[in-house]
Backbone as JSON, one array per atom type, in Angstrom:
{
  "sequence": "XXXXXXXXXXXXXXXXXXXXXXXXXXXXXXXXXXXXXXXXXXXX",
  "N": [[56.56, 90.1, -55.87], [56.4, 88.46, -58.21], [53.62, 88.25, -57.86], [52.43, 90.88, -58.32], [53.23, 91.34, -60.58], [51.25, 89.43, -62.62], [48.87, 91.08, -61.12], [48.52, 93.67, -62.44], [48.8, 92.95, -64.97], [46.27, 91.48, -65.12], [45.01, 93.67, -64.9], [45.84, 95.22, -67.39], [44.38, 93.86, -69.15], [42.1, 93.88, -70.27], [42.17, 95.95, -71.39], [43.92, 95.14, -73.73], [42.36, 93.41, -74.83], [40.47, 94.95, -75.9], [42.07, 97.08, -77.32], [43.09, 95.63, -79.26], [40.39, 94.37, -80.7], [39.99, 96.49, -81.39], [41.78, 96.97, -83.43], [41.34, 94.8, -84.85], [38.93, 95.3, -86.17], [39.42, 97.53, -87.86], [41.07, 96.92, -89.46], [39.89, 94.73, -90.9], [37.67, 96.8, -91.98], [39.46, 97.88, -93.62], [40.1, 95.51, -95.61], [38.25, 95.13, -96.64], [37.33, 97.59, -97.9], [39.5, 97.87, -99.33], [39.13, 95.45, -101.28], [36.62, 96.43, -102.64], [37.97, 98.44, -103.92], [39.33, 97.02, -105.75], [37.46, 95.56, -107.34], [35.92, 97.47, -108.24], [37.97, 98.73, -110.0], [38.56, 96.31, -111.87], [36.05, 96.33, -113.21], [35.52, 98.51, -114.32]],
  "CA": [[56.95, 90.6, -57.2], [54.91, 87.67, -59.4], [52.04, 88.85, -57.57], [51.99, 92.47, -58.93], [53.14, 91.25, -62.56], [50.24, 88.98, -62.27], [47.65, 91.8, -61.41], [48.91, 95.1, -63.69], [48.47, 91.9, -66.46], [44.87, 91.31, -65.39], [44.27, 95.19, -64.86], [45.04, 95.6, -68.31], [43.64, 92.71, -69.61], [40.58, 94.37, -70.65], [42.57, 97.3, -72.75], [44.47, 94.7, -74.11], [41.34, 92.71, -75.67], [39.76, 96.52, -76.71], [42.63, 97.31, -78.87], [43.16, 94.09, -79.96], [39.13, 94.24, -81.36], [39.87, 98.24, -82.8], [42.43, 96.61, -84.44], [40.73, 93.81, -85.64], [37.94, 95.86, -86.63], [40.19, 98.55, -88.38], [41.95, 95.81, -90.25], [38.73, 94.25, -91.43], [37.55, 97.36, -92.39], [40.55, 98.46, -94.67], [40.27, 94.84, -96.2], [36.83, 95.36, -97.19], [37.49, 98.66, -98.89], [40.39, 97.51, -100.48], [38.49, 94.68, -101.92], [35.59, 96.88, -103.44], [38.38, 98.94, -104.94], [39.9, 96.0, -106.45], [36.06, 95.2, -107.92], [35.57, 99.02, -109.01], [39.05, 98.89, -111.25], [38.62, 95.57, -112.64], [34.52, 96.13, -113.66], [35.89, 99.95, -115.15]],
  "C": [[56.11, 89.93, -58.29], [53.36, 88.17, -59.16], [51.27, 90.1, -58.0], [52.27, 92.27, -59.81], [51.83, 90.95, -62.72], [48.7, 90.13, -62.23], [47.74, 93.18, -62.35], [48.74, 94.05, -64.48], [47.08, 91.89, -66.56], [44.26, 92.56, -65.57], [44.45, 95.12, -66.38], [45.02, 94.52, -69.25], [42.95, 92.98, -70.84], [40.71, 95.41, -71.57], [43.12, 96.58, -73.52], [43.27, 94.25, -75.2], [40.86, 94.08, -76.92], [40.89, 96.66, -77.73], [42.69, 96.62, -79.56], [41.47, 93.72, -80.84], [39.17, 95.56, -82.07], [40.47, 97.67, -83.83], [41.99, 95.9, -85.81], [39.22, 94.37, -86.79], [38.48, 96.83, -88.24], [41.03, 97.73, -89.33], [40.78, 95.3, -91.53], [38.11, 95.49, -92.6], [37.89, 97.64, -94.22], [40.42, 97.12, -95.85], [39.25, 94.66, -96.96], [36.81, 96.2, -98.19], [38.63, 98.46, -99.6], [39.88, 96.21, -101.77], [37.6, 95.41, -102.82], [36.33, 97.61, -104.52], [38.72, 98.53, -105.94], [38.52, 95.82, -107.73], [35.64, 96.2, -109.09], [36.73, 98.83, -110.41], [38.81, 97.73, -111.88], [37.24, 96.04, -113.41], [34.9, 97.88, -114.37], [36.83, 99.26, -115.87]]
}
């Protein structure tokens, strides 16, 4: 039973990291463009 938690954990391991970097990406993103907007309304 530990032995098959154990590998379905490592199987998805590897999807785990991937969303976990869209996210991070997609986060980053949004914080970027919310920043420039911030820049745009104060400098207008």
């Amino acid at each position: 039973m530990m032995k098959k938690m154990l590998a379905v954990r490592f199987a998805s391991a590897p999807f785990e990291t991937c969303s976990l970097s869209v996210f991070f990406i997609s986060f980053r993103t949004t914080l970027l463009s919310m920043i420039y907007i911030y820049l745009i309304i104060c400098c207008v």
